[in-house]
C-alpha positions as CSV (number, residue, x, y, z in Angstrom):
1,X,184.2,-75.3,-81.3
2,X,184.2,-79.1,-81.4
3,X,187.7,-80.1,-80.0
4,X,188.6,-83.8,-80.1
5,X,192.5,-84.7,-79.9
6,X,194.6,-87.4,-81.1
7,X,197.7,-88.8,-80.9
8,X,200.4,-87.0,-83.4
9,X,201.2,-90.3,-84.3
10,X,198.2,-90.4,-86.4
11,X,198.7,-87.6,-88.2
12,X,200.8,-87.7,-91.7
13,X,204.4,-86.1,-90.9
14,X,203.9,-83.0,-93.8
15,X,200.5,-82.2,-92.3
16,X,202.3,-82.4,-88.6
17,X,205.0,-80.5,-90.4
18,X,202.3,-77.8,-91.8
19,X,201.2,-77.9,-87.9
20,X,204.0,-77.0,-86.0
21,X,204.7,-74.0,-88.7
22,X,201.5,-72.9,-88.1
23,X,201.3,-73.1,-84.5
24,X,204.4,-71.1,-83.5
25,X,203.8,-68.6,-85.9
26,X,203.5,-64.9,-84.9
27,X,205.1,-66.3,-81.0
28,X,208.2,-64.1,-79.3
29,X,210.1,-66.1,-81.2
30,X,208.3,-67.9,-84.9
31,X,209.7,-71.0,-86.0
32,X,209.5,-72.0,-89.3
33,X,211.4,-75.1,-89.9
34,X,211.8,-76.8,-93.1
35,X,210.7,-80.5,-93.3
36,X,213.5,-81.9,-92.8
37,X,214.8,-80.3,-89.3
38,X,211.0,-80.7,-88.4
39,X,211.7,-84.5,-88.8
40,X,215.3,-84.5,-87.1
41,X,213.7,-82.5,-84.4
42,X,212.1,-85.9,-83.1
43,X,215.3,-87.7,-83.4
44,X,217.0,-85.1,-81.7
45,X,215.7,-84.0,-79.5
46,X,214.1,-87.4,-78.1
47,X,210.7,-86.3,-78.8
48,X,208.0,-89.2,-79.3
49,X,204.6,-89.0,-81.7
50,X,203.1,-91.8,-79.9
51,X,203.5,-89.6,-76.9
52,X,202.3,-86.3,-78.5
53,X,199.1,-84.5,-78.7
54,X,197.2,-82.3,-81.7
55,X,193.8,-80.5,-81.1
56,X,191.1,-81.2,-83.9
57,X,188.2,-78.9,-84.3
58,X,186.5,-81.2,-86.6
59,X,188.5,-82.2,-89.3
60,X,190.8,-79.0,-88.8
61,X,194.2,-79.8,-86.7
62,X,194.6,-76.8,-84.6
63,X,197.3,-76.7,-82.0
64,X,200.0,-79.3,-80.8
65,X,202.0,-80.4,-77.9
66,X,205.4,-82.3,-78.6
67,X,206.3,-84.6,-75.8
68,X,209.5,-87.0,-74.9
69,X,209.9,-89.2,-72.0
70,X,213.0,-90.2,-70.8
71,X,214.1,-92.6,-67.8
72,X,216.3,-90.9,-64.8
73,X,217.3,-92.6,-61.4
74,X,214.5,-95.0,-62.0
75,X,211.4,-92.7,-62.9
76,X,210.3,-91.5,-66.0
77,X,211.0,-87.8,-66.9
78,X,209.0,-85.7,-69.4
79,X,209.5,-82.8,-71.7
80,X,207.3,-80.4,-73.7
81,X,209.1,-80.1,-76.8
82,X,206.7,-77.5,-77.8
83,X,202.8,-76.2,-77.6
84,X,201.4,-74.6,-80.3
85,X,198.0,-73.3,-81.7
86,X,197.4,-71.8,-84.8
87,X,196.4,-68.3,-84.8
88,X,193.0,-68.5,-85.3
89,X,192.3,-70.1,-82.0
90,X,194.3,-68.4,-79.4
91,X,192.5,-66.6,-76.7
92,X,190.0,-69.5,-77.0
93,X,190.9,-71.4,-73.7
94,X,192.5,-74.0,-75.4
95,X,195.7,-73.9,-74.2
96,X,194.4,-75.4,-70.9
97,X,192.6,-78.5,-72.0
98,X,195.4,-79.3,-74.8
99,X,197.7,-79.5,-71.7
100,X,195.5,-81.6,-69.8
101,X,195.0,-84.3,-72.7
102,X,198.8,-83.7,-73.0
103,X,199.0,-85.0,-69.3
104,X,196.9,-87.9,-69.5
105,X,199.6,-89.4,-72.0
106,X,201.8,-88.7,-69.1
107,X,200.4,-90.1,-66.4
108,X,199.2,-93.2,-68.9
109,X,202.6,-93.9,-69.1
110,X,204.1,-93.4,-65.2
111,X,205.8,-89.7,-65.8
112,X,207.2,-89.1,-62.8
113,X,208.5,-85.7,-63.3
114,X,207.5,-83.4,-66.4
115,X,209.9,-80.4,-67.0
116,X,209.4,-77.6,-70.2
117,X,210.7,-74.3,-70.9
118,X,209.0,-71.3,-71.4
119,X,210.0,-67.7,-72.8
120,X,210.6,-65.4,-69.9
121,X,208.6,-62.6,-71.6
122,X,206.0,-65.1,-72.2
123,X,204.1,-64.4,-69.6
124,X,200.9,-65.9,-70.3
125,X,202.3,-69.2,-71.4
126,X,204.0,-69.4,-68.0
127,X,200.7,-68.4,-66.2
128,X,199.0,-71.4,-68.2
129,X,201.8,-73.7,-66.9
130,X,201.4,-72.7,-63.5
131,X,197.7,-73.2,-63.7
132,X,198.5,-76.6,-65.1
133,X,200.4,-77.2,-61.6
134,X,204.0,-76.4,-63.1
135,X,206.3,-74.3,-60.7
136,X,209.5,-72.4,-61.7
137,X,212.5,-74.4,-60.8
138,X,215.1,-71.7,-61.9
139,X,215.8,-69.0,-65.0
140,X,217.5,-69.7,-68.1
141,X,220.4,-67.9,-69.7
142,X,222.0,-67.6,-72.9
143,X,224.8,-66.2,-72.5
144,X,227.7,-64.9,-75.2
145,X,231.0,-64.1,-75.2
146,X,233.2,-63.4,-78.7
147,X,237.0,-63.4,-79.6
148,X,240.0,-64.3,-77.3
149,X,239.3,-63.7,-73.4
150,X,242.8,-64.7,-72.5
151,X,246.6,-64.4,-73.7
152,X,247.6,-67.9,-72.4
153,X,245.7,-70.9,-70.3
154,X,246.0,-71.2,-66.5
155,X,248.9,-73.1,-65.4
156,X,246.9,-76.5,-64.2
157,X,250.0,-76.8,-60.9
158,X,249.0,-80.7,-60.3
159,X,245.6,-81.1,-62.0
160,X,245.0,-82.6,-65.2
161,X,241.6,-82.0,-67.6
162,X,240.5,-85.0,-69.4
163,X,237.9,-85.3,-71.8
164,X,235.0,-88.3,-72.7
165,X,232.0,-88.1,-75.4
166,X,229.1,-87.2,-73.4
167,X,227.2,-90.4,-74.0
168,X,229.9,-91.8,-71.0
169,X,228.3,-89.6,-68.5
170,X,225.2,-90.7,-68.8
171,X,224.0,-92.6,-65.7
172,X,227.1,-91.7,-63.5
173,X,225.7,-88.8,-61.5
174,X,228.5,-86.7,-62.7
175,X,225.4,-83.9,-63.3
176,X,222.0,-83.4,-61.9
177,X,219.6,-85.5,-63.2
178,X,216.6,-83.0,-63.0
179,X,217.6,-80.4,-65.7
180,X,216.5,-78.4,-68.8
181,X,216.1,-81.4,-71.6
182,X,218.8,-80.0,-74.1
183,X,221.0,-79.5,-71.3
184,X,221.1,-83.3,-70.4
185,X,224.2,-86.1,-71.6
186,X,221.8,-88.1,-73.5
187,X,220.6,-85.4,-75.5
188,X,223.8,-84.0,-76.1
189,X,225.4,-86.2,-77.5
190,X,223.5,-86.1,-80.5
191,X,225.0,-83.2,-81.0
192,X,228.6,-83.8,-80.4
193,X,228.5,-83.4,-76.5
194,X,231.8,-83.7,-74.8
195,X,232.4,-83.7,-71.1
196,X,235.5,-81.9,-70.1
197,X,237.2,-82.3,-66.3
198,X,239.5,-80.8,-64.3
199,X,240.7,-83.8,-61.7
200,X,243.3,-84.8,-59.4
201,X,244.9,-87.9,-58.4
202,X,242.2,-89.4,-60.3
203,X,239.3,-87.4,-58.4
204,X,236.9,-85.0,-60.7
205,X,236.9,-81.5,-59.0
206,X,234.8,-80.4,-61.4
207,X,233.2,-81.0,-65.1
208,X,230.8,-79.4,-67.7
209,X,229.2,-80.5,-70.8
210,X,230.0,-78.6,-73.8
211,X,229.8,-79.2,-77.4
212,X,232.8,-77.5,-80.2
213,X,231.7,-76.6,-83.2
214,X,234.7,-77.5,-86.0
215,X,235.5,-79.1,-88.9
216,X,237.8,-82.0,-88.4
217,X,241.2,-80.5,-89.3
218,X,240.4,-77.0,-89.3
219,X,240.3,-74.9,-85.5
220,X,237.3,-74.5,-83.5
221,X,234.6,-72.0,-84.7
222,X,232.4,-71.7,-81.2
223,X,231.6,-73.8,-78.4
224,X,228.1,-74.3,-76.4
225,X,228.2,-74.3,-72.9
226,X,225.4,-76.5,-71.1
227,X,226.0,-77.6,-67.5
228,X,228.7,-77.3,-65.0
229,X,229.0,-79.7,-62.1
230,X,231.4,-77.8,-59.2
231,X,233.9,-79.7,-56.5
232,X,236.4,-77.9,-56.4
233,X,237.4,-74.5,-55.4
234,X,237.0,-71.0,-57.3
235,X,240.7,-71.3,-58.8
236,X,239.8,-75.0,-59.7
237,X,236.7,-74.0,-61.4
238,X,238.3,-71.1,-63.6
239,X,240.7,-73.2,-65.0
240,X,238.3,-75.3,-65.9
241,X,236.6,-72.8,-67.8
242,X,239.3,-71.7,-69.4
243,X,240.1,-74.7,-71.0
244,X,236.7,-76.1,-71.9
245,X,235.8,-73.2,-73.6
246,X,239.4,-72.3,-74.6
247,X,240.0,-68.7,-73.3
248,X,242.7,-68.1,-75.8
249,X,241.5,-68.5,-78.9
250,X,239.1,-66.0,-80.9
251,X,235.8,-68.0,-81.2
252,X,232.9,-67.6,-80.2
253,X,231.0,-69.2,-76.6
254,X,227.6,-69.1,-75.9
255,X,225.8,-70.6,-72.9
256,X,222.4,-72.7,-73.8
257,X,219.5,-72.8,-71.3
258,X,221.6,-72.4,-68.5
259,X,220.5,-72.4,-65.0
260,X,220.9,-68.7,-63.5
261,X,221.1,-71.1,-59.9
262,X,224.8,-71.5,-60.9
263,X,225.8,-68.3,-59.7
264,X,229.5,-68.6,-59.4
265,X,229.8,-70.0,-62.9
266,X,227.8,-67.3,-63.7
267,X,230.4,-64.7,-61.9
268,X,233.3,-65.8,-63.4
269,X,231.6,-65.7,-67.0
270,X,231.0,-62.4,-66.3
271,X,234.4,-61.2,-65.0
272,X,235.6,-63.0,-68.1
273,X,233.3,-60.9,-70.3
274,X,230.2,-62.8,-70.8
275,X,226.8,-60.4,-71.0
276,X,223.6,-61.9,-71.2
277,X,221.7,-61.7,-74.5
278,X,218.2,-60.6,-75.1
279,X,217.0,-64.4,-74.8
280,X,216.1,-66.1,-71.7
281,X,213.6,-68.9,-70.1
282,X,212.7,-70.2,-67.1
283,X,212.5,-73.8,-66.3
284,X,209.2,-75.1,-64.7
285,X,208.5,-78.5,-63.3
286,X,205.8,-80.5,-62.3
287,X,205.7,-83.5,-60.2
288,X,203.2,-86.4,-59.8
C-alpha cells in the first residue's frame, strides 16, 4: 500500500458521498445514505471538510474520518462524526494511522478535548480508540417506551414547567458541557431541540433537552430524550418527566445516546416502563 491522505475538503462531495457509503458498509450497523442526507449530515451535525480526513492508496480513496470542532467554556471540543474504510482494506492497520493524521488536524487547530462514540459490540473499534489514547467516559443508551404511561399528569403543588428553544441554553451551564455531540443545545437545535423545566419561585430544579416530533396542528407523534440536568428532589424530577415527555398521551419516547451515569433518570424510566433496546454505545474521550 501507498497511503497518502488529504483533507475531505478536496475531494468532490459525490465521490465523498460514494466514500462514506462504501466505508460503513458491511459495519454492525451499514449506512447507506442518499446524497442528500450525506450533504445535511455536515450541516447538521456540525461536521467540517476542512477539518476531515480520507486515506488515498494512490489514486484510490479508501477510508474516511469526519470531524467537527466546536468551542465550550473556552477550549475547543472535537467529534468523530464517523471512521470508515472500505472493505477491501480492513485488517490492514489502517485504522491506526487514519486516526493519527485525523489528530494532527486536531491538534493544528488547539482541540482541547476530542469525544466520539463507538458501538458497544464494536469491540475492535473501541480497542483502536483506546490505543489512540481515548478512554470510556460512560455507556450510551437508547432507550424506548410506546403508548400512554400515565392516566393524568402529576399535580405540579407550587412548581411551574416552562419551556425555551434549545438554542437559549446554549452557553448558560444549564447542562454539562462535556457530552455525547448529538446530545448537546447547539446541535439540537437543528433539530427542533426544546428545553423543558420544572422551577420554582423562579429557580430551575431541574431541565432536559428533548425534541417532539409533530406536525403543527396535529398532536405529537414521539419525542427524543437527550440530556437531563437534576436539582431537585426524586418527586421533582418525575414530574418533570412526566411532562417533557408527556406521560399521558400514546406516543412514542425514545432516549438518544444517553449517558447510563444518570442512573436515577434511568430508574424512573424504568419503573415507568422504559426497556433498553438492542442499540447501545459508549462514549470515549481524549484530552490534550
Amino acid at each position: 500500500m501507498n497511503i497518502t491522505y488529504k483533507l475531505l475538503s478536496s475531494v468532490s462531495f459525490q465521490e465523498a458521498h460514494e466514500l462514506f457509503n462504501r466505508g460503513f458498509e458491511g459495519y454492525l450497523l451499514p449506512m447507506n445514505l442518499s446524497f442528500e442526507t450525506f450533504i445535511s449530515k455536515f450541516g447538521n451535525e456540525g461536521l467540517s471538510p476542512s477539518l476531515s480526513v480520507v486515506a488515498y492508496d494512490g489514486i484510490e480513496p479508501v477510508g474516511f474520518v469526519l470531524q467537527g470542532i466546536r468551542e465550550v467554556d473556552g477550549q475547543k471540543v472535537s467529534w468523530n462524526g464517523g471512521t470508515g474504510i472500505v472493505p477491501e482494506y480492513r485488517g490492514k492497520k489502517l485504522g491506526f494511522s487514519l486516526m493519527q493524521e485525523a489528530e494532527k488536524v486536531l491538534m493544528d487547530n488547539e482541540v482541547s478535548i476530542a469525544t466520539l462514540e463507538a458501538l458497544s459490540e464494536n469491540r475492535p473499534a473501541i480497542s483502536l480508540y483506546e490505543k489512540c489514547g481515548y478512554k470510556v467516559v460512560d455507556d450510551l443508551l437508547f432507550l424506548s417506551a410506546n403508548g400512554a404511561l400515565d392516566h393524568q399528569l402529576p399535580n405540579l403543588d407550587g412548581y411551574e414547567i416552562q419551556r425555551i428553544p434549545a438554542v437559549h441554553a446554549i452557553g448558560s451551564g444549564l447542562f454539562p458541557a462535556i457530552v455525547p455531540w448529538q446530545t448537546d443545545p447547539s446541535n439540537t437545535p437543528k433539530i427542533g431541540g426544546e428545553v423543558v423545566m420544572i422551577t420554582k419561585d423562579e429557580d430551575v430544579q431541574s431541565a432536559c433537552l428533548i425534541r417532539k416530533k409533530y406536525v403543527f396542528g396535529n398532536e405529537t407523534e414521539g419525542i427524543t430524550l437527550f440530556q437531563v440536568s437534576e436539582n431537585g428532589d426524586e418527586d421533582v424530577l418525575n414530574a418533570l418527566l412526566a411532562y417533557a415527555l408527556e406521560y399521558d398521551k400514546p406516543i412514542n419516547r425514545t432516549t438518544y445516546n444517553f449517558l447510563k451515569g444518570n442512573g436515577r433518570v434511568i430508574s424512573l424510566l424504568t419503573k415507568k416502563g422504559f426497556e433498553e433496546t438492542p442499540v447501545s454505545q459508549v462514549f470515549m474521550t481524549k484530552t490534550y
